[in-house]
C-alpha positions in Angstrom: 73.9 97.0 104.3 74.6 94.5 106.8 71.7 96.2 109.2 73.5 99.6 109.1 70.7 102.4 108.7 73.3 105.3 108.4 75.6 105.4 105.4 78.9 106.4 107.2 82.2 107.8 104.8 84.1 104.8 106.9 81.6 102.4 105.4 83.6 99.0 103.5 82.2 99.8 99.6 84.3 96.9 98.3 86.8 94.3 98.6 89.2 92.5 96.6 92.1 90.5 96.2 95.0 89.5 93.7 98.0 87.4 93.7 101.1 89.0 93.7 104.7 87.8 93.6 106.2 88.1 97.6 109.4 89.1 98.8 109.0 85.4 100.6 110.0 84.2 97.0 106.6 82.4 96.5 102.9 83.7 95.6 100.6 86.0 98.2 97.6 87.2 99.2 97.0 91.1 98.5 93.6 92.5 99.6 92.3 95.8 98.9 89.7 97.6 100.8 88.0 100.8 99.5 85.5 102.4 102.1 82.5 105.2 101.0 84.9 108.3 101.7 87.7 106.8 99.6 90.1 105.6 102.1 92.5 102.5 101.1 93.6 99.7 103.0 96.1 97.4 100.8 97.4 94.7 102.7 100.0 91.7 101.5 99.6 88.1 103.5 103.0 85.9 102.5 103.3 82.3 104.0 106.6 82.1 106.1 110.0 80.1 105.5 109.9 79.3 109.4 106.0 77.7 109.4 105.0 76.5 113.2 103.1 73.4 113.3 100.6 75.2 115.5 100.3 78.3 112.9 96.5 78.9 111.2 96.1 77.3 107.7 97.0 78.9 104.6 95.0 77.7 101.6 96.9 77.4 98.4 96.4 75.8 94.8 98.4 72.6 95.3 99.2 70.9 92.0 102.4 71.9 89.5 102.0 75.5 89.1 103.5 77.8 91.2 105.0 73.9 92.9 101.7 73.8 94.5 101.8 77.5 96.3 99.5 79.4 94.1 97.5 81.9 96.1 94.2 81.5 93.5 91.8 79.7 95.9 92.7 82.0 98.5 91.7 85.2 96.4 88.7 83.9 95.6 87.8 83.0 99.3 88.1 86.9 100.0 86.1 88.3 96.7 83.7 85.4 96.5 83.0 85.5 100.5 84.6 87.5 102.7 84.4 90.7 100.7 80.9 91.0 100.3 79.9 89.9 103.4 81.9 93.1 104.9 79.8 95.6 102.2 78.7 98.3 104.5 80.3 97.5 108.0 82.7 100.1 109.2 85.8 99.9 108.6 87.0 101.5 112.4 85.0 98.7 114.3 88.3 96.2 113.7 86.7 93.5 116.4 83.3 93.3 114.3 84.7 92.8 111.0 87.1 90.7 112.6 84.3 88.2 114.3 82.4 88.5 110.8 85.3 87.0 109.4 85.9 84.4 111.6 82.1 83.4 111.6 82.8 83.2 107.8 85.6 80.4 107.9 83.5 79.0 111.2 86.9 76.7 112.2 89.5 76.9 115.0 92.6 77.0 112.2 91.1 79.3 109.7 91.3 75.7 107.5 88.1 77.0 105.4 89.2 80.2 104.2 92.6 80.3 105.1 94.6 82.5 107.1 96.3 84.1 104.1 93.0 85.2 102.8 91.3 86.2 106.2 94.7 88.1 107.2 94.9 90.0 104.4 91.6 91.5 104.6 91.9 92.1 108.9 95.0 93.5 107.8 93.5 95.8 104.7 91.0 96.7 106.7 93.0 98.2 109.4 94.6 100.5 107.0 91.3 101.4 105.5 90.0 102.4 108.8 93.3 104.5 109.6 93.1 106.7 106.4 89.3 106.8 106.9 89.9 108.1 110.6 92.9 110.5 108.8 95.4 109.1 111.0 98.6 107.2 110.8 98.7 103.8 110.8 100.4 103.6 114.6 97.8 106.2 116.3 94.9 104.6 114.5 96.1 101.4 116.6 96.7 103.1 119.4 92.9 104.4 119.1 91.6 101.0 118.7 94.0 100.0 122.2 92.5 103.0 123.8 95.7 103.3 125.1 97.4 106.6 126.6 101.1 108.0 127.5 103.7 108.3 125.4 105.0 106.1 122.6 107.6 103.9 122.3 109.6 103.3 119.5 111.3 99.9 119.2 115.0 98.8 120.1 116.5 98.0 116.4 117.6 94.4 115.3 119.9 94.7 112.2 120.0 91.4 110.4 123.3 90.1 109.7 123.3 86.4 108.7 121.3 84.6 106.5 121.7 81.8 104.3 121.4 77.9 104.5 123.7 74.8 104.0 126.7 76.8 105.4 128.2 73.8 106.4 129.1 72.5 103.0 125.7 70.8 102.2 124.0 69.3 105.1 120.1 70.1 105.0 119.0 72.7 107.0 116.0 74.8 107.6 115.8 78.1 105.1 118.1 80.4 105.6 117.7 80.3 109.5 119.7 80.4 111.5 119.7 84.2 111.1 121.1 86.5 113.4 121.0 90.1 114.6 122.5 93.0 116.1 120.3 94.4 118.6 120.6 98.2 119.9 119.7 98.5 123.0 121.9 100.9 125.1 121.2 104.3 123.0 119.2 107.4 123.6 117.2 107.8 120.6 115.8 105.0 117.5 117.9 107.4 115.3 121.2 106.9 117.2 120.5 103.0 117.8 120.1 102.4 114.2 123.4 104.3 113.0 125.0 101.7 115.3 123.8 99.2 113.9 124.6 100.3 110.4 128.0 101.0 111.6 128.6 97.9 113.0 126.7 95.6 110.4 128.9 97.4 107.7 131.9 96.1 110.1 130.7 92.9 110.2 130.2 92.8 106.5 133.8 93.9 105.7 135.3 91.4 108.0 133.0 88.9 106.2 134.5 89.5 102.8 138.2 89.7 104.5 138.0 86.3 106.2 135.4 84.5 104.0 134.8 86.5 101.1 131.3 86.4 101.2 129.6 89.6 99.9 126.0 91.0 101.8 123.5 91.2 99.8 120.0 93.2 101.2 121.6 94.4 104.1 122.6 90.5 105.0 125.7 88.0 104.5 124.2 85.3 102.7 126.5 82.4 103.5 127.7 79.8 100.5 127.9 76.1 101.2 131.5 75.4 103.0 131.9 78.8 104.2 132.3 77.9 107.7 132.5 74.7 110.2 130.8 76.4 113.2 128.1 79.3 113.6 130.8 80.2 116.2 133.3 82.0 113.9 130.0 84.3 113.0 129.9 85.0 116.1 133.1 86.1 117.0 133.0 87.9 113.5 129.8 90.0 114.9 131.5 90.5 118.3 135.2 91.7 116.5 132.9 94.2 114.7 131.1 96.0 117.6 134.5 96.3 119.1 135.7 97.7 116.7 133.3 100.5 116.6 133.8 100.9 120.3 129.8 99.7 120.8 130.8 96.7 122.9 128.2 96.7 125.7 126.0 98.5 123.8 125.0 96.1 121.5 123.9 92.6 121.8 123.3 89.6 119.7 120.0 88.0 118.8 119.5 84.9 117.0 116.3 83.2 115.4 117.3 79.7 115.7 114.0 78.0 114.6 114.9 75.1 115.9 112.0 72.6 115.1 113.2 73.1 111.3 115.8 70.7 112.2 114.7 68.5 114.8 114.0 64.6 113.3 111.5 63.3 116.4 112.0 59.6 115.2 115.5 60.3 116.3 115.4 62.9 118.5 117.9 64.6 117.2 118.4 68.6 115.7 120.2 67.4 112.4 122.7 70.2 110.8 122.5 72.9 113.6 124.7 75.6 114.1 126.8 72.8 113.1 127.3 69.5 110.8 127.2 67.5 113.6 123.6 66.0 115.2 122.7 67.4 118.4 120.4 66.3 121.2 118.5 68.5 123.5 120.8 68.3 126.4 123.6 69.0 123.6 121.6 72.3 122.1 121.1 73.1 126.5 124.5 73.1 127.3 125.3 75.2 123.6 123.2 77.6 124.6 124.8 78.4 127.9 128.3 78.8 126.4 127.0 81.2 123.6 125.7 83.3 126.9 128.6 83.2 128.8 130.9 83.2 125.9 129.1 85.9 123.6 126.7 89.0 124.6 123.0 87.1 123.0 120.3 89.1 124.4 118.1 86.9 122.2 117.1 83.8 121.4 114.2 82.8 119.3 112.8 79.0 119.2 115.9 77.9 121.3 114.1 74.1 120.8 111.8 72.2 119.4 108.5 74.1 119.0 106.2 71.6 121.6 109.2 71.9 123.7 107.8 74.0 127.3 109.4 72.7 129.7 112.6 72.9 127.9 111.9 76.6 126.7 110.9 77.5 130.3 114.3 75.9 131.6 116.6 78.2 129.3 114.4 80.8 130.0 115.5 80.2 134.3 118.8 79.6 133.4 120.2 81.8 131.1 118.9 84.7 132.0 118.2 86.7 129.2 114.8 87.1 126.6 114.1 83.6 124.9 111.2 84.3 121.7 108.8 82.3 121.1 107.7 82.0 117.5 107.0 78.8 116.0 106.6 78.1 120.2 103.6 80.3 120.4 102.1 81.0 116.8 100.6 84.3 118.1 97.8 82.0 119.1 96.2 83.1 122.5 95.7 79.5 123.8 99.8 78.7 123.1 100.7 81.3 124.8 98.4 80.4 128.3 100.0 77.2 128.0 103.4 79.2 127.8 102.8 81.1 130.3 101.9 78.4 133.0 104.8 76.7 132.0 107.1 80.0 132.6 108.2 78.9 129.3 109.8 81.7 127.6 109.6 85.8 128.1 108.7 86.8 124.4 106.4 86.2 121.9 106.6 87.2 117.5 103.8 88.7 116.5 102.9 87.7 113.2 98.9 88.6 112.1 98.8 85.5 109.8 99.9 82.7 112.0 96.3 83.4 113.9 94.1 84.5 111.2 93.0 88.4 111.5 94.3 91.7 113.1 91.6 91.5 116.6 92.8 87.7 117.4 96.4 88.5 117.4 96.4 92.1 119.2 94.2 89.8 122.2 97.5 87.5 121.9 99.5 90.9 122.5 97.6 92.5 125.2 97.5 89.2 126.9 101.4 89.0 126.7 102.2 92.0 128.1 100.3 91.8 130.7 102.4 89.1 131.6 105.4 90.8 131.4 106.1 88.9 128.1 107.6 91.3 125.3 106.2 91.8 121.8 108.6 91.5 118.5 106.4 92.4 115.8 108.2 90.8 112.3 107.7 92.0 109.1 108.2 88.3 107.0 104.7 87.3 106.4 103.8 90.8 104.4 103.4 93.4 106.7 106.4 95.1 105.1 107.2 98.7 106.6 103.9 99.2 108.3 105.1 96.6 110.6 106.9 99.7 111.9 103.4 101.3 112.9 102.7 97.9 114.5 105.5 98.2 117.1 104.9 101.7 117.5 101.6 101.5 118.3 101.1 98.5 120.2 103.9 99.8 122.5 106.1 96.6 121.8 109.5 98.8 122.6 111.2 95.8 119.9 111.4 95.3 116.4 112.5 92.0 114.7 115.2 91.5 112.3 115.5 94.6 110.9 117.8 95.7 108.1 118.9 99.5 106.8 118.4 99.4 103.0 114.9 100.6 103.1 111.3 100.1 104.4 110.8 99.7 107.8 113.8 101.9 108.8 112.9 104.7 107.2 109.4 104.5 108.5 110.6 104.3 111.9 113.1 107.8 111.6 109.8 109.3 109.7 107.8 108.2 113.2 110.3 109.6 115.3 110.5 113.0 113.5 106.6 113.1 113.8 106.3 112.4 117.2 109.0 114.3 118.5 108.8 114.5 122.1 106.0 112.3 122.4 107.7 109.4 121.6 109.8 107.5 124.6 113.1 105.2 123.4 113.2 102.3 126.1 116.7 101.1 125.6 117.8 98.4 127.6 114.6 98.3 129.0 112.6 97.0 126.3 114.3 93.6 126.7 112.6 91.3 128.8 116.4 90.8 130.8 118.3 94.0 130.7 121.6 93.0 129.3 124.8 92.6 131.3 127.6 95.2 131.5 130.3 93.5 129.4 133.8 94.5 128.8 136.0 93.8 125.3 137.4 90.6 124.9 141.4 90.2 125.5 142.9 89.4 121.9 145.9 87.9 121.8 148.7 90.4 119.3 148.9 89.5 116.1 152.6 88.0 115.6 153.9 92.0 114.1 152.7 93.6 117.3 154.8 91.2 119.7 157.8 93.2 121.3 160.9 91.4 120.2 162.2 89.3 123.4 164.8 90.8 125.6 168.5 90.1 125.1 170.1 87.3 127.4 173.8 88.7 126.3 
């Protein structure tokens, strides 16, 4: 019993684990937690596409199967040592189980038992303790923030783009860069994410039309020699929110992850936004025309990921919110560094790139209360609960959502339940309130001219 005297219905009864097919494309981690009353905790823990450098270890097979990513070592890590080691703690008290765990891997990176295997349980056994407590997910957070006021849901960040060697072949990272529409200048969550399916719809239909390139999962996934420059997706993106009379009212985000394509021995960013090698000073001065040029609210991992002094200088000069992900790895020690640096204004939150639930909400806590905003992201698992993250750490931002499912509809299902309790930041919720901005002039097309005047 772990010392505990008094059997409690919230007590952990047992843990386990399986390996389950993610929507990452490769193998995870799913742990289940079962406490004495009944209540479930499932939670999924996926390694990334974008993987920082400076992220916690994920333990996987190695060898053929699975090309090396099988998840098998990891399961057995939770039912062979985490699992029974958490028989009878309660499954409320998230910061003890969380220290038990990390006394159980007993390194800095989680190297021992991995970060896939330690996150799923944190994460499992956050859910367990919200259905054990009989609330939902976000208040049961909120309760363990001991936090008070009203809640805030999160600004909407439809996903438009995805899809790699757009550029007819050259190597690059993934699918990244992906881009967003972000809905910032609305009343309500409801009303900001009809905008953004409006407009992404837009966007799609003007992608066919130009490119013919269909979406697929709520995202245009481009083909090899689709297009020369990520510039004609932006003007595509722009085109469609003025179209739907939202100019102003919605911005552009973009994930850049930039480290995916920066070669060190050369110092260059090979196959960004663009065929064409770029150096730093190239990326710097990119960046300020796409703010000048375009209405970016966001950019994530603008440079390479051990890049602060470089982050912190786009972060002075262009005047809007600059992410880090790969920069920070939700890892509270990055982010002090970040932070004397005045490198960035943002951080992702992603559980698995530190190791359990208590480790990364210390990351959060810390970040706002340096003015830094949260982007909770659903990629390594979290799924649509990642909407109860946002809602109840307070994070007023969501990241790269889409509106075919999931997190969506968990958000609308929040709203309705909280009614007037629940706050909708707007502009606000960016760490840079976005600039008033006016439709672009478009020159006629050659039908619309007026046919010149008569000299006779």
């Amino acid at each position: 019993m772990n010392g505990t005297s008094k059997v409690r219905p919230s007590d952990i009864a047992h843990v386990s684990a399986r390996q389950i097919y993610s929507d990452r494309g490769h193998p995870g981690v799913e742990a289940t937690v079962v406490t004495r009353g009944g209540a479930v905790g499932v939670a999924v823990a996926a390694p990334g596409i974008s993987v920082g450098e400076y992220e916690a270890a994920v333990v996987c097979d190695e060898g053929d199967k699975w090309d090396g990513l099988g998840m098998t070592r990891a399961v057995r890590n939770v039912v062979e040592t985490i699992g029974p080691s958490l028989i009878g703690l309660d499954a409320t008290d998230q910061r003890r189980i969380d220290e038990v765990i990390v006394a159980l891997d007993g390194t800095r990176s989680k190297e021992h038992l991995g970060a896939n295997a330690t996150g799923s349980v944190s994460a499992a056994v956050l859910r367990a303790g919200a259905a054990a407590a009989g609330l939902p997910l976000y208040q049961h957070i909120r309760t363990q923030r001991r936090a008070t006021g009203n809640f805030v849901l999160p600004v909407p960040s439809v996903t438009t783009v995805m899809g790699g060697r757009r550029y007819g072949g050259t190597p690059l990272g993934g699918t990244k860069p992906t881009y967003s529409m972000v809905c910032f200048d609305f009343s309500s969550y409801s009303e900001a994410i009809f905008a953004g399916w409006e407009s992404s719809r837009e966007y799609f239909r003007l992608l066919w039309e130009r490119y013919r390139v269909e979406s697929w999962q709520g995202c245009g996934m481009l083909k090899p020699g689709t297009i020369e420059h990520d510039r004609q997706l932006w003007d595509l993106m722009v085109e469609a929110i003025e179209n739907k009379g939202y100019t102003g009212r919605i911005g552009l985000q973009v994930d850049v992850a930039a480290s995916m394509y920066f070669e060190s021995s050369r110092q260059r960013f090979v196959g960004l936004f663009s065929a064409e090698d770029k150096t730093r000073e190239d990326l710097v001065q990119l960046y300020g025309e796409m703010v000048s040029d375009y209405p970016f609210v966001v950019i994530e991992d603008p440079l390479d990921e051990g890049d602060y002094d470089g982050h912190a200088r786009l972060t002075r000069d262009l005047g809007i919110q600059i992410v880090g992900d790969d920069l920070f790895a939700t890892n509270e020690q990055r982010l002090r560094e970040g932070i004397a640096h005045h490198a960035a204004n943002g951080m992702v939150l992603k559980v698995n790139q530190v190791g359990t639930i208590s480790e990364a909400f210390e990351t959060v806590a810390l970040a706002q209360s340096h003015g830094y905003r949260v982007i909770p992201c659903k990629s390594r698992g979290e799924g649509a609960e990642i909407a109860d993250y946002a809602v109840g750490l307070d994070t007023g931002q969501i990241r790269e959502e889409d509106t075919v499912g999931g997190v969506t509809n968990r958000l609308t299902e929040i709203e309705r339940e909280l009614g007037a309790q629940a706050t909708f930041l707007g502009r606000q919720a960016l760490a840079v309130a976005p600039r008033p901005r006016m439709p672009r002039l478009r020159s006629p097309e050659p039908s619309q001219l007026s046919p010149s005047p008569s000299l006779d």
